[in-house]
N, CA, C and O of each residue as an XYZ file, in Angstrom:
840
protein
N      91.504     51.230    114.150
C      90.476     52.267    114.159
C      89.127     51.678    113.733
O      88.962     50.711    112.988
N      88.090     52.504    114.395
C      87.202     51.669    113.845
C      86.415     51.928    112.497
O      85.547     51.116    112.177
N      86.694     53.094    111.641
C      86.642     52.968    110.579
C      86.603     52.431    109.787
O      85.692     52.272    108.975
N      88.448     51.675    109.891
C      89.090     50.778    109.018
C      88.565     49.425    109.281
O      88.660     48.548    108.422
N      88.047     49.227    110.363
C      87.452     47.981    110.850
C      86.566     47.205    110.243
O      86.606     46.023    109.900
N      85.265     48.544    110.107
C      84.324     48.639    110.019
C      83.902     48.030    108.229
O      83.255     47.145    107.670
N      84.979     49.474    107.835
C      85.555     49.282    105.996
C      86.054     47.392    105.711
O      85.626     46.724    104.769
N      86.635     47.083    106.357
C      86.759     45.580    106.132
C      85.901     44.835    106.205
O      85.840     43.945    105.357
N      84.842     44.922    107.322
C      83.913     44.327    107.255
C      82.893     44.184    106.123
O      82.384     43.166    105.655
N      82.745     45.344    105.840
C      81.584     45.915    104.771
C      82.297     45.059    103.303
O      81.611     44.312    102.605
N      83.744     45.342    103.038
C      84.017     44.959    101.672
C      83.898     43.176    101.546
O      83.705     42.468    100.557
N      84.114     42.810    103.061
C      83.789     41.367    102.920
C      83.045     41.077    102.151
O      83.408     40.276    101.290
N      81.786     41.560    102.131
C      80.659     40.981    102.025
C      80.044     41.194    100.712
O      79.766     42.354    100.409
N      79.762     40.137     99.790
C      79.238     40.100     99.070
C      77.914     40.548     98.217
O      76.841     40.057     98.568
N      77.932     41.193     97.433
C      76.510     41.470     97.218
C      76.093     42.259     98.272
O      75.030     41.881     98.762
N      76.456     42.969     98.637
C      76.099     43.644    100.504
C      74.791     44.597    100.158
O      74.750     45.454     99.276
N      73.610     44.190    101.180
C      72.511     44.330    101.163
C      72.597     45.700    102.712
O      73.399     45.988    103.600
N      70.889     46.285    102.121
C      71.124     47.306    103.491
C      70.914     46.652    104.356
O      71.219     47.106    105.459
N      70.165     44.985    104.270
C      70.657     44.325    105.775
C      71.755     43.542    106.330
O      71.685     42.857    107.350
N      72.453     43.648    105.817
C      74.105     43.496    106.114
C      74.270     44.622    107.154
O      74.336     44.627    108.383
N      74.316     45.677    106.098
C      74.695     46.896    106.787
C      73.749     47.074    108.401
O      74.377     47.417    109.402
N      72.731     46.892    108.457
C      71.844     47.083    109.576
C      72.611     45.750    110.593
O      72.690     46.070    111.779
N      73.074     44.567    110.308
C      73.209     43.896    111.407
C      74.721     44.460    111.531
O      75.028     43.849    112.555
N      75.633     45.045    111.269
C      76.568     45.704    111.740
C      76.260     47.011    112.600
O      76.853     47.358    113.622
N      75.402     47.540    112.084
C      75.013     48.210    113.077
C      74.041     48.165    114.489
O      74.098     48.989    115.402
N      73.182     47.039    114.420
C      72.879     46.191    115.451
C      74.232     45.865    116.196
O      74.489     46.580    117.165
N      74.827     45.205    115.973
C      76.016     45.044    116.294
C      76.637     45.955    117.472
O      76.486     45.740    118.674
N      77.147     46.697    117.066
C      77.650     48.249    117.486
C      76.473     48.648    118.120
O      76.871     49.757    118.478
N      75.683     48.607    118.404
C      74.458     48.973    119.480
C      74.450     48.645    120.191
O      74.817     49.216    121.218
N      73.878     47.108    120.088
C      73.503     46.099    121.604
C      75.169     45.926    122.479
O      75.265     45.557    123.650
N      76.700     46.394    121.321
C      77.642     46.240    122.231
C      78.207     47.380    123.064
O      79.232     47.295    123.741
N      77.373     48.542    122.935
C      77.520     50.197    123.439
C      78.983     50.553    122.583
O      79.786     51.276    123.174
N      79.225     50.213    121.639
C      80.017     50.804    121.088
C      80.139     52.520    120.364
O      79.273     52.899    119.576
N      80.873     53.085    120.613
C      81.103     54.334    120.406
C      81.478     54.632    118.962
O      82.578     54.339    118.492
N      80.337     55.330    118.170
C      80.682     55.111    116.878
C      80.695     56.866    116.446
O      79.907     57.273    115.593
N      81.518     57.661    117.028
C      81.564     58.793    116.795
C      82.916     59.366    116.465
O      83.330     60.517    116.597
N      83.659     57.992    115.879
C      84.762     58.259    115.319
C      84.847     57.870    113.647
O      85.808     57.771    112.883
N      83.464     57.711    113.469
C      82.881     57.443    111.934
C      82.529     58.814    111.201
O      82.556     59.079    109.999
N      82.190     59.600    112.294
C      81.925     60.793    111.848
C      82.157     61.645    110.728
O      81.472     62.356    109.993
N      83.750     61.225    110.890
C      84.374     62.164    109.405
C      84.535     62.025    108.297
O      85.029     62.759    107.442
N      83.785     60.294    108.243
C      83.483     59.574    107.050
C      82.226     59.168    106.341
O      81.743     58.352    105.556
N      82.053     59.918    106.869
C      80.085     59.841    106.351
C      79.969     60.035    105.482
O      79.152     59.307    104.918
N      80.701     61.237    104.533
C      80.546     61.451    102.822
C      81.031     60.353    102.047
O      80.645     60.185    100.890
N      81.816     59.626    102.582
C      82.515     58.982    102.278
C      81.905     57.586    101.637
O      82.307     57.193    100.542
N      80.931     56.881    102.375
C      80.983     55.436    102.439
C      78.975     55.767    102.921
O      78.656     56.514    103.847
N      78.398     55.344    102.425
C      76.824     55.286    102.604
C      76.646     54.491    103.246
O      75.745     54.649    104.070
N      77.284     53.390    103.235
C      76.921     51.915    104.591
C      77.520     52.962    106.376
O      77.055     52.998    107.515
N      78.618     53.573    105.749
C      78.742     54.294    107.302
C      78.340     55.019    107.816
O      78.478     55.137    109.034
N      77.439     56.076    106.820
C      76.616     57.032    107.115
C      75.134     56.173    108.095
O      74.264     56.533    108.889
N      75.517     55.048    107.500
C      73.870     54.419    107.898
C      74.188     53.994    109.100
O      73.351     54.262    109.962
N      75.210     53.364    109.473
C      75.345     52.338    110.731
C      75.705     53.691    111.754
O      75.419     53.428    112.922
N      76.215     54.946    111.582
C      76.542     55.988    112.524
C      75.274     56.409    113.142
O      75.034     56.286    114.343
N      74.363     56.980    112.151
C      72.870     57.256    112.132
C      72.357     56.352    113.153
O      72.117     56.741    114.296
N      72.163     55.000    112.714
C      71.188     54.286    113.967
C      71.858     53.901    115.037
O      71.163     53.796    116.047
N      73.148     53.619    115.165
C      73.538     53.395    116.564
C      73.456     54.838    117.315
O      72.839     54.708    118.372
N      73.827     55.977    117.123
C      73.630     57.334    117.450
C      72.046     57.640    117.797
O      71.745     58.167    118.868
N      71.275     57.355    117.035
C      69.863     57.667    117.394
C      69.128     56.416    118.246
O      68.135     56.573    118.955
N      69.738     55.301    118.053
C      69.156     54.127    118.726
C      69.369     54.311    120.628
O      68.764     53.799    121.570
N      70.525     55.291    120.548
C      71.380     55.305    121.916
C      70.472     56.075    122.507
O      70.242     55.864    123.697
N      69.779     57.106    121.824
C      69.448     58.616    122.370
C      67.912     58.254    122.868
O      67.207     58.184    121.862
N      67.326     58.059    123.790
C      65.835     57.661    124.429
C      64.667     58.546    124.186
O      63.519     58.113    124.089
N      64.967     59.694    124.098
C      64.194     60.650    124.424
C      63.754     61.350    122.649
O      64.687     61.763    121.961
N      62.567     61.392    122.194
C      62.061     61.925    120.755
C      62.706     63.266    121.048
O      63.714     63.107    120.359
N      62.820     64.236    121.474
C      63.311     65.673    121.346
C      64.793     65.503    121.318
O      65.366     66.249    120.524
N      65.713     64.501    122.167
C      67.520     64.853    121.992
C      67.468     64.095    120.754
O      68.343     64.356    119.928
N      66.611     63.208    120.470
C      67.135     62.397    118.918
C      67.212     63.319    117.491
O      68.046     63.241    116.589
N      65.837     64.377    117.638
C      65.379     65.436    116.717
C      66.954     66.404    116.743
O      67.775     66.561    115.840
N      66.946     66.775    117.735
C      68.474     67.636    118.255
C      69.206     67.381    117.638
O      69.770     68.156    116.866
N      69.523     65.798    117.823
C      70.951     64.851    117.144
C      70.761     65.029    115.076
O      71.606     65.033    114.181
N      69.643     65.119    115.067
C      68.998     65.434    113.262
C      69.740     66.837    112.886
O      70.674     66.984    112.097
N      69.059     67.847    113.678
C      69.334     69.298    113.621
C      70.462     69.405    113.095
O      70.743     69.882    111.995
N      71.566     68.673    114.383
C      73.160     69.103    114.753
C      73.454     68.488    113.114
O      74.218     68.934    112.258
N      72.868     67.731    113.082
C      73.590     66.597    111.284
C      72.892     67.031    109.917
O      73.117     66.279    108.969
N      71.973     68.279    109.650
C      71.281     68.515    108.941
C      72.135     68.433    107.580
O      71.459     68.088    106.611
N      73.586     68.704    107.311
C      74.568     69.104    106.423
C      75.025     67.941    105.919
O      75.440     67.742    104.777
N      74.912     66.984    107.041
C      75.283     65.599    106.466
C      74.065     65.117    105.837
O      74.323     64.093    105.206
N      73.323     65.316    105.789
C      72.458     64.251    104.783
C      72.421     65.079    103.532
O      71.965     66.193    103.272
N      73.102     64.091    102.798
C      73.133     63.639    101.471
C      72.296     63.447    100.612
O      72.227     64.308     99.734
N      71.374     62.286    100.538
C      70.391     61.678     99.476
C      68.995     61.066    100.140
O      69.141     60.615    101.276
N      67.992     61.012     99.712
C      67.167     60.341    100.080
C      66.792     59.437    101.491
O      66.064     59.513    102.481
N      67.996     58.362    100.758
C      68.208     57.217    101.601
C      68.318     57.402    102.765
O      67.765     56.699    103.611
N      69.444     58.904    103.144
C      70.090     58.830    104.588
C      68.361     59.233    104.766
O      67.697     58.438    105.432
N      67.749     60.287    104.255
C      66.672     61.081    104.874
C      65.668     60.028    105.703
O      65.472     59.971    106.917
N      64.924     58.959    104.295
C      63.913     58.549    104.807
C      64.073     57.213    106.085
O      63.230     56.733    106.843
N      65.888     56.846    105.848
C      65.957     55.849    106.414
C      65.700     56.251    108.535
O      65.299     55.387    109.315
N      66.060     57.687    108.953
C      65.673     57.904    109.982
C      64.359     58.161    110.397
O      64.185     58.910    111.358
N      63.652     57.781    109.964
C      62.287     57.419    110.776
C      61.777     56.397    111.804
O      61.084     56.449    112.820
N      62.398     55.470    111.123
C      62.532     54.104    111.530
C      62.943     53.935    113.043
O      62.474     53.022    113.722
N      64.241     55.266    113.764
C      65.036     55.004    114.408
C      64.547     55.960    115.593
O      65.174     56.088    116.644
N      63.265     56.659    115.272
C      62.525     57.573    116.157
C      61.816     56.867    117.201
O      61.191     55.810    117.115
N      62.001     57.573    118.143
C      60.998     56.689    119.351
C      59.758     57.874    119.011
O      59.777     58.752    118.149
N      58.394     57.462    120.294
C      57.075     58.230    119.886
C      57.368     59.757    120.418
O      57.617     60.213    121.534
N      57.249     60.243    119.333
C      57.063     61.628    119.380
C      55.646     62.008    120.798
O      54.571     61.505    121.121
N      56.534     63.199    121.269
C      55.725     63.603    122.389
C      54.445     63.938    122.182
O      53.546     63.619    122.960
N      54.187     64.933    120.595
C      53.078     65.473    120.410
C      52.949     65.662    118.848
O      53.907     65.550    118.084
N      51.915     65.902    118.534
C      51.700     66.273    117.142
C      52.158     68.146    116.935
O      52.758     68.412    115.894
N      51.969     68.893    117.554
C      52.136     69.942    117.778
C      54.080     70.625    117.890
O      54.744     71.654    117.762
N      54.209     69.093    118.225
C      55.605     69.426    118.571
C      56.357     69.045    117.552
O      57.527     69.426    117.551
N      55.691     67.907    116.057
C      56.044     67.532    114.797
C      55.916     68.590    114.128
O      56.918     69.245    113.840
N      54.550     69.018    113.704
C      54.252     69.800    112.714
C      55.204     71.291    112.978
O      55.367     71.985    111.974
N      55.831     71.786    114.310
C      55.709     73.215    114.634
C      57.549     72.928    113.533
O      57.930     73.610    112.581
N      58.095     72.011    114.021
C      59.567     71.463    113.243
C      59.621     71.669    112.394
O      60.476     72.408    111.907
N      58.184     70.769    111.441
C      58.278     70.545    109.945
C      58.185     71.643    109.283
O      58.728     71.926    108.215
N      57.154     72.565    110.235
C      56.996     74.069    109.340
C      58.539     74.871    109.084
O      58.797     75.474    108.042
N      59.563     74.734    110.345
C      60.862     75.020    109.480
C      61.446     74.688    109.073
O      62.166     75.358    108.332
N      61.625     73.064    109.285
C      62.396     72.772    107.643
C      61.844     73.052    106.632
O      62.415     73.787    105.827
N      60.780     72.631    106.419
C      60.387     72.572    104.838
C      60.831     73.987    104.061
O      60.968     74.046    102.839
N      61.046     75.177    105.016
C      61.841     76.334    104.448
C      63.695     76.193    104.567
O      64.414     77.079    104.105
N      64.043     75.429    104.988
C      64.846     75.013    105.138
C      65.633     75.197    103.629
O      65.040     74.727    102.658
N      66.743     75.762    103.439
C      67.747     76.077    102.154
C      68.499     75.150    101.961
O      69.433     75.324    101.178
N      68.305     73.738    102.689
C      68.826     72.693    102.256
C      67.625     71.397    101.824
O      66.560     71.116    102.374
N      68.400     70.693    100.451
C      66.984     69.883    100.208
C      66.508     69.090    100.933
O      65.365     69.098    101.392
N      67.491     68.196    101.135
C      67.283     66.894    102.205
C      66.442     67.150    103.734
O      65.936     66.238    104.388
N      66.434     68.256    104.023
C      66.231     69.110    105.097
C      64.768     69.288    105.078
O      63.955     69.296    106.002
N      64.605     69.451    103.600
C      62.889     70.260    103.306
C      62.339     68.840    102.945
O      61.119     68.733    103.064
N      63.025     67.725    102.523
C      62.147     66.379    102.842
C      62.183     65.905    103.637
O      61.263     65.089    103.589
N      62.954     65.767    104.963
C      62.678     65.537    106.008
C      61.559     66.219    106.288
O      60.667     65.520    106.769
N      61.284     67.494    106.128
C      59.964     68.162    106.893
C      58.900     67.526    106.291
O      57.860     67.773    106.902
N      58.682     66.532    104.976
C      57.504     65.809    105.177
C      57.075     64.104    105.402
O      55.998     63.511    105.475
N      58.709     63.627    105.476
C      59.217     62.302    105.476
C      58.672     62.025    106.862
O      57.999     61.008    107.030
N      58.911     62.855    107.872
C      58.384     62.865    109.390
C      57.395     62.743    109.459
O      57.167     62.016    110.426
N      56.114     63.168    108.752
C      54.507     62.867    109.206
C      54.480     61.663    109.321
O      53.873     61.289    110.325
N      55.122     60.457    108.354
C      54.747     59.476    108.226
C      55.029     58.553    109.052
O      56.061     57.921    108.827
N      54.349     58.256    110.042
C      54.354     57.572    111.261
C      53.421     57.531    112.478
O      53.500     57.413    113.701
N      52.649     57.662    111.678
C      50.863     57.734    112.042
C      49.769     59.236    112.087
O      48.557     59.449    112.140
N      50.833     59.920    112.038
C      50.152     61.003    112.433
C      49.051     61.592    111.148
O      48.261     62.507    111.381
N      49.133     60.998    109.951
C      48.209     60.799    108.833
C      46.939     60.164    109.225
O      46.215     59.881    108.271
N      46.592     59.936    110.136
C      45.907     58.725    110.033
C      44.760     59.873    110.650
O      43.617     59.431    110.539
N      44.820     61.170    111.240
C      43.897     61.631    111.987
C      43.426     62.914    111.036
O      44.207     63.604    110.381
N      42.045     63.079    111.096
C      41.559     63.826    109.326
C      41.856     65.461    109.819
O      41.777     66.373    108.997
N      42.203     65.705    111.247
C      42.225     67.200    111.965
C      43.789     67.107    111.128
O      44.109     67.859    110.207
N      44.654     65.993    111.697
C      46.316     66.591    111.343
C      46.252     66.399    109.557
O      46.827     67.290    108.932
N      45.751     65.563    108.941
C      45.934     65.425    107.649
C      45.630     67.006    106.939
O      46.309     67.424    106.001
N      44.506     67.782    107.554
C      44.436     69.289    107.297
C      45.407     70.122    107.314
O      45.765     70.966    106.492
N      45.877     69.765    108.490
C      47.394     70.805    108.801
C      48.713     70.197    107.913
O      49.625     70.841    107.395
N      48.531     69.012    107.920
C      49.646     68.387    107.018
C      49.782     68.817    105.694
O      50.901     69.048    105.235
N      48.406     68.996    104.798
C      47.960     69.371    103.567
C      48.853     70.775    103.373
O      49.832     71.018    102.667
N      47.940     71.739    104.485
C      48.655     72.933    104.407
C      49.754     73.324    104.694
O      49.839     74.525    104.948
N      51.363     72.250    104.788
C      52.267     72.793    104.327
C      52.895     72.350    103.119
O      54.030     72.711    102.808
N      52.142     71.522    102.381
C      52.820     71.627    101.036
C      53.135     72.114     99.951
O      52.169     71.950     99.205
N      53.864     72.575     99.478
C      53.964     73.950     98.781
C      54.634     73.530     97.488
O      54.898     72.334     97.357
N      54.874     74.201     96.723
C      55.357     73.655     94.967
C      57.205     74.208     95.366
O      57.658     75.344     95.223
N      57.765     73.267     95.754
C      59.391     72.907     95.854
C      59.757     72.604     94.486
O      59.072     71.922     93.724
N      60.914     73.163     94.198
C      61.095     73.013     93.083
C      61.999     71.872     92.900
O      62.263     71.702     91.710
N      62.694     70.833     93.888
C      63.662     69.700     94.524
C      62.686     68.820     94.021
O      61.524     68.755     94.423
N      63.342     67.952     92.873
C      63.042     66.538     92.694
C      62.536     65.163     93.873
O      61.737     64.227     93.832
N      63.815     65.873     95.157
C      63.504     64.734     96.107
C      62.421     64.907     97.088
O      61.817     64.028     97.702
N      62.264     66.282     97.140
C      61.227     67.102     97.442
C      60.175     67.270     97.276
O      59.283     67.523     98.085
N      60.149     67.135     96.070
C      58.527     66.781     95.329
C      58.170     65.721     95.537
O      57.037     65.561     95.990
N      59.153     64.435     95.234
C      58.623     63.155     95.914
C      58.165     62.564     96.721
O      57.403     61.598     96.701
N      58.887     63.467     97.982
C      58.463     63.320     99.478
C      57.277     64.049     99.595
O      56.444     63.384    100.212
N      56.916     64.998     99.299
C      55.131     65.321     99.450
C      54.540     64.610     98.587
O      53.398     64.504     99.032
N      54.627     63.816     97.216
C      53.713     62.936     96.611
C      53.579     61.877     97.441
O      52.397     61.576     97.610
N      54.497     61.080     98.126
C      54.303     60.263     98.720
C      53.934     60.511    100.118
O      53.479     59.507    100.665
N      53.992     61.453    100.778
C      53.005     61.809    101.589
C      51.697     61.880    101.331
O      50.900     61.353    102.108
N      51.217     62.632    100.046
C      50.176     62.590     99.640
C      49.350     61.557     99.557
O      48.133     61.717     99.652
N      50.020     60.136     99.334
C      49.351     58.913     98.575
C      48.982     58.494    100.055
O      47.819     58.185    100.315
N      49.878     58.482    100.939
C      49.923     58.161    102.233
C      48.205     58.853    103.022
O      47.261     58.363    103.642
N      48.531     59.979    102.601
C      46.960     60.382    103.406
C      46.007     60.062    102.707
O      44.882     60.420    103.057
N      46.133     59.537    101.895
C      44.748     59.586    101.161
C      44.348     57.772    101.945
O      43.241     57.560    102.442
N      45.112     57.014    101.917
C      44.902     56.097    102.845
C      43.900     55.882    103.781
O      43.134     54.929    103.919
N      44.082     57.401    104.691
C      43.319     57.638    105.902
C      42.031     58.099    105.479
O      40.936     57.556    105.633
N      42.335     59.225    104.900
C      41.177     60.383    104.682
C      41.240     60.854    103.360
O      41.397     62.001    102.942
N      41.056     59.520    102.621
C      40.691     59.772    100.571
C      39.744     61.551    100.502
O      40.158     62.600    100.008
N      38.409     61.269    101.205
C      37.936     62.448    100.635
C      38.606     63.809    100.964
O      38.603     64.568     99.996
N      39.308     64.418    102.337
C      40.108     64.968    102.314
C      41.096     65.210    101.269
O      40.718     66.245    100.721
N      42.041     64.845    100.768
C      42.752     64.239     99.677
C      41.833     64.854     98.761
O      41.539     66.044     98.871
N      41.356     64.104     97.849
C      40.196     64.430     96.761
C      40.114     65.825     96.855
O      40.900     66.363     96.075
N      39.370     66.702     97.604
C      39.297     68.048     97.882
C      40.419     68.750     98.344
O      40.266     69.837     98.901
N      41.588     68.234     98.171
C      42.544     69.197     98.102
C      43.531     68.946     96.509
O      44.446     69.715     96.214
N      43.209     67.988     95.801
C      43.560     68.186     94.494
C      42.516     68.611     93.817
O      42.470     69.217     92.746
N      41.762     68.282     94.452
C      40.657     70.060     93.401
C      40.947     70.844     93.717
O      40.820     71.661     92.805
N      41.511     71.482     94.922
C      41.653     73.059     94.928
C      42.841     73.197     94.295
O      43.144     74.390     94.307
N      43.891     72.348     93.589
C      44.867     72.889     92.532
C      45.358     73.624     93.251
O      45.548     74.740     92.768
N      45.909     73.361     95.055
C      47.249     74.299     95.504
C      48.197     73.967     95.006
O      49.133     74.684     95.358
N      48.551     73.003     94.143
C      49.950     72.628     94.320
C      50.276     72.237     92.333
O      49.300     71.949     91.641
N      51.350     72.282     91.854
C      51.497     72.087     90.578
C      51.603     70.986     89.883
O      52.716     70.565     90.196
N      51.086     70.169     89.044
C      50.740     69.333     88.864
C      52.006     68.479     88.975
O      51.638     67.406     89.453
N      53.333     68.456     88.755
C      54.493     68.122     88.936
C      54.620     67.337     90.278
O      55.470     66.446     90.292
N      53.821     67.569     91.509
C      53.997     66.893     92.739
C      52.025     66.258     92.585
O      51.812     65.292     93.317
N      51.218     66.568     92.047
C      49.854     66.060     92.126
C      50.086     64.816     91.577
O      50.014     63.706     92.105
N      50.469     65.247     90.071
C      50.459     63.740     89.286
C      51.678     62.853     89.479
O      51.897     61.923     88.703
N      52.165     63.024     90.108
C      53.327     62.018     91.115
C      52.872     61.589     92.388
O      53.635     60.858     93.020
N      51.929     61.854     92.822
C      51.116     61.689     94.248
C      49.355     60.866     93.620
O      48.487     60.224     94.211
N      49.464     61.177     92.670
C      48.078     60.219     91.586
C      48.761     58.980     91.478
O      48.260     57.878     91.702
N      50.370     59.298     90.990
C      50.867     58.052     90.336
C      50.604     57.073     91.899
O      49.833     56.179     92.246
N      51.458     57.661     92.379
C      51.775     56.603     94.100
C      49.930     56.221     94.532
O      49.836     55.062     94.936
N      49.192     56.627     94.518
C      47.924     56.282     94.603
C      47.758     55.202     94.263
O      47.398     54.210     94.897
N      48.092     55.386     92.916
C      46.759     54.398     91.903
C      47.726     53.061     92.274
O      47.284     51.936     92.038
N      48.976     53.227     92.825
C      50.120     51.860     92.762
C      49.515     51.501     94.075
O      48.992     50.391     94.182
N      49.528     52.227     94.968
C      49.177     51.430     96.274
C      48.382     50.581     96.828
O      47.320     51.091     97.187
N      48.485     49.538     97.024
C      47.799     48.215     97.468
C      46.479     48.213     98.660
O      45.736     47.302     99.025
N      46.574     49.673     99.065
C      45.803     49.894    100.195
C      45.008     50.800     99.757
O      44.140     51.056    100.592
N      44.941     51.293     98.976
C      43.737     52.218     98.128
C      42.909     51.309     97.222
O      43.361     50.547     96.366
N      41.381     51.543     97.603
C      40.617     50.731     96.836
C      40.798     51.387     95.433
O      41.557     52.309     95.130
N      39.604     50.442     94.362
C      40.095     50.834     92.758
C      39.269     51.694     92.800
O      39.615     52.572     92.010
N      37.906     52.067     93.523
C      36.767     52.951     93.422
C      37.332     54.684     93.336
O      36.826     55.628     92.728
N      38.360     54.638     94.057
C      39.202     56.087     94.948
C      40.285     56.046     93.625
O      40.473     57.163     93.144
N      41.077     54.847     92.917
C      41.763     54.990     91.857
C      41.324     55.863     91.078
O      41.703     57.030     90.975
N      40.242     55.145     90.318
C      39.252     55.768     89.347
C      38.759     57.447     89.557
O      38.801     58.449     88.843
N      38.359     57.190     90.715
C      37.967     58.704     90.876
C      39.430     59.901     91.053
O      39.500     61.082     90.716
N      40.095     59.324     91.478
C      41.609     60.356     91.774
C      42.115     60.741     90.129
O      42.098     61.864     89.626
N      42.630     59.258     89.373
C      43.118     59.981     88.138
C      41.906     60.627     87.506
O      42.174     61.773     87.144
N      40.694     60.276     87.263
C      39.577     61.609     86.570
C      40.013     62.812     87.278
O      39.605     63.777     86.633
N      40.632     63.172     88.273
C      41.037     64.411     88.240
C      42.286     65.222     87.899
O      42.519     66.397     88.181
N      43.069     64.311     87.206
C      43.695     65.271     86.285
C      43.762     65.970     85.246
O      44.727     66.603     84.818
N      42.144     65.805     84.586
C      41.979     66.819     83.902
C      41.811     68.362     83.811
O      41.749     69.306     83.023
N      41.757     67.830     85.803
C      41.623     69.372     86.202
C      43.672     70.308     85.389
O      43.922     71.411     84.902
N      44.125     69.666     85.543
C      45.381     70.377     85.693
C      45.908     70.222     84.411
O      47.093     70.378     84.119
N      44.651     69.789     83.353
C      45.302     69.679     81.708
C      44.727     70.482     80.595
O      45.195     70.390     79.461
């Protein structure tokens, strides 16, 4: 079976890195292998959750049946990892219109992993334009999900990249609770691609929220 196969392989390996795991699943790709008998082991084993994920989405051509293939699996994701690691495995989205209209229902979405996917998805250029960074802004909302909050801070740090003053003027308007601001300050001030000028000026604004 290829489960058990699969399970041997994985325990081989020493120290097993997620790129281990990725060239097994390379593997199982480039050989059209059918990996939909992993399925029932996904809670199971996190290296299998991962290698099911990208050979499954790697197969699928089209940005709308891959989104589909997300939908149908919303229950299976677990943690973080599975969440942010499918981005990677997206071909180009048709439209911006056709991202954001998604994200607006997950992020209501009654599952967590679900409501960070709805902001894990912007990130893949669509930040970069100061019209979508507006619309992006306005769905972030005060989630009360740890992994949740993270995923809009780090969205956050992400736009400010593009469009700092945007950014800037939306942590002055104090939509959001300082719990996802000053976790989205923190990811700022760390990022290598934000000058120190925009540092400086971002944390002076948490006095707004003290």
């Amino acid at each position: 079976m290829l489960y058990e196969q699969t399970l041997m392989r994985l325990n081989a390996i020493d120290n097993i890195k997620t790129a281990d795991i990725d060239l097994i699943a390379k593997e199982y790709y480039q050989s059209k292998i059918d990996v939909a008998e992993l399925y029932p082991y996904l809670s199971k084993n996190s290296a299998i959750h991962r290698i099911y994920f990208y050979v499954s989405l790697k197969s699928i051509k089209k940005y709308e049946d891959q989104i589909s293939f997300i939908e149908d699996h919303f229950s299976d994701l677990h943690d973080w990892w599975h969440v942010d690691f499918l981005l990677q495995l997206l071909t180009k989205a048709p439209s911006f219109s056709y991202v954001y209209e998604k994200a607006k229902q997950y992020i209501q979405s009654e599952l967590t992993f679900v409501r960070r996917w709805g902001y894990v998805i912007f990130l893949s250029g669509w930040q970069k334009d100061r019209h979508y960074t507006l619309k992006i802004l306005a769905l972030l909302h005060n989630d009360q999900e740890h992994y949740v909050q993270m995923a809009e801070a780090w969205l956050l740090a992400d736009l400010a990249i593009y469009n700092p003053e945007v950014v800037i003027d939306f942590i002055k308007s104090q939509s959001l609770h300082y719990k996802i601001i000053g976790k989205g300050i923190q990811k700022m001030c760390d990022s290598f691609r934000i000058n120190d000028e925009f540092k400086i000026r971002v944390k002076a604004l948490r006095s707004l929220y003290k």
